[in-house]
Structure formats: C-alpha cells, structure tokens
N, C-alpha and C positions, 0 to 999 in steps of 0.2 A: 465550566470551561476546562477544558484536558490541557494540562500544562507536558509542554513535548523535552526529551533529550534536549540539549545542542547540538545542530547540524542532523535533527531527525530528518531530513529528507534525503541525506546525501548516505548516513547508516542504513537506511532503510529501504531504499533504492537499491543500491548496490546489494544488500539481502538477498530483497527479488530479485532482481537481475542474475546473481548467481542462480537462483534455485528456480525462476521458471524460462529463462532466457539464455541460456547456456548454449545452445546451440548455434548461437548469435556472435557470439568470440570471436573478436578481428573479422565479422564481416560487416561491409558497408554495405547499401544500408539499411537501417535494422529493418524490421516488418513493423505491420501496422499495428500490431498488440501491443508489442516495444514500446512505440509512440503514446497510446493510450495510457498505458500505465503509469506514464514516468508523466504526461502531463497531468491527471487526477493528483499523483503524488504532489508535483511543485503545485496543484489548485488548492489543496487542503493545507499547506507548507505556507501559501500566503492567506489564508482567511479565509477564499471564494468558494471552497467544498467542507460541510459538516463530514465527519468521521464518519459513520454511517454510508454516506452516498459515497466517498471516497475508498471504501472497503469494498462497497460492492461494486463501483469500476475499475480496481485493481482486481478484484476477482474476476470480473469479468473475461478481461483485458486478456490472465493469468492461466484463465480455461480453470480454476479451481475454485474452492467452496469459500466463503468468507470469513468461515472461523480462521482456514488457514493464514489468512491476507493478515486477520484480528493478531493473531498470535504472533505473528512476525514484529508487526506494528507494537505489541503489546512491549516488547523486550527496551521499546525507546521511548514508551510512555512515561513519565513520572508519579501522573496522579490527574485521574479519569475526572476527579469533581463532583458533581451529581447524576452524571453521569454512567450509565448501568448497562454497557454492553450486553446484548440478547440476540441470540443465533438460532435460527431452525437447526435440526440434526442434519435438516435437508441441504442446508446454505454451506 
C-alpha cells in the first residue's frame, strides 16, 4: 500500500498544472487534457486508480513520459510499501 502526503492531490495537482498546464492561466475553460489529468489525479486520491494506471493517464493527459508524472508524484509519497516502481527509458 503506498501511504500518500496530506492533501497529496491538491500538492500534486497544482505541480502539474504549473508545469504542463501553464498556458491555461485565467482561462475558462480549460481543454480536454486539463480535465483528464486532474480526474485520474482525484481517481487514485479516492481508491478507484492503482499508481501505475494513474501515472500513465497523467502522462498521457500531460503529453509526457511517466517517469516525469512518477517523480513529481514521488516528492508527496511517504513510503511506496511493497511496492517497486519500474519505467521503460521509453515511458
């Protein structure tokens, strides 16, 4: 079980959103990536998305690789569990 920050989806959000969503500043409303990302975020934030499938639809979402998503994600994790995060060089 990966035990999270407090308020890891609202740190973590706001992350993304500065660094792949920036061009989005005060304007309504956002695009359809925006949407994507921010719901994966609150799906894995309530139980309904494994870390994994939620990495790779913020990556997606994000147009980036999933190590980048991981490593963002990584700074509000506490402690992964048995857990073993693994990335292609590709992803």
């Amino acid at each position: 079980m990966i035990h999270t920050e407090i308020d890891f989806f609202n740190k973590v959000f706001s992350e993304v959103i500065n660094t792949y969503f920036a061009e989005f500043e005060g304007v309504l409303p956002f695009g359809e990536r925006y949407h994507k990302a921010k719901y994966s975020l609150e799906c894995f934030s309530n139980g309904v998305l494994s870390y994994d499938k939620m990495i790779k639809q913020v990556a997606k979402a994000c147009k980036c690789r999933n190590i980048d998503i991981h490593n963002i994600c990584d700074k509000f994790v506490k402690s992964y569990g048995t857990y073993k995060p693994r990335f292609n060089k590709l992803n």
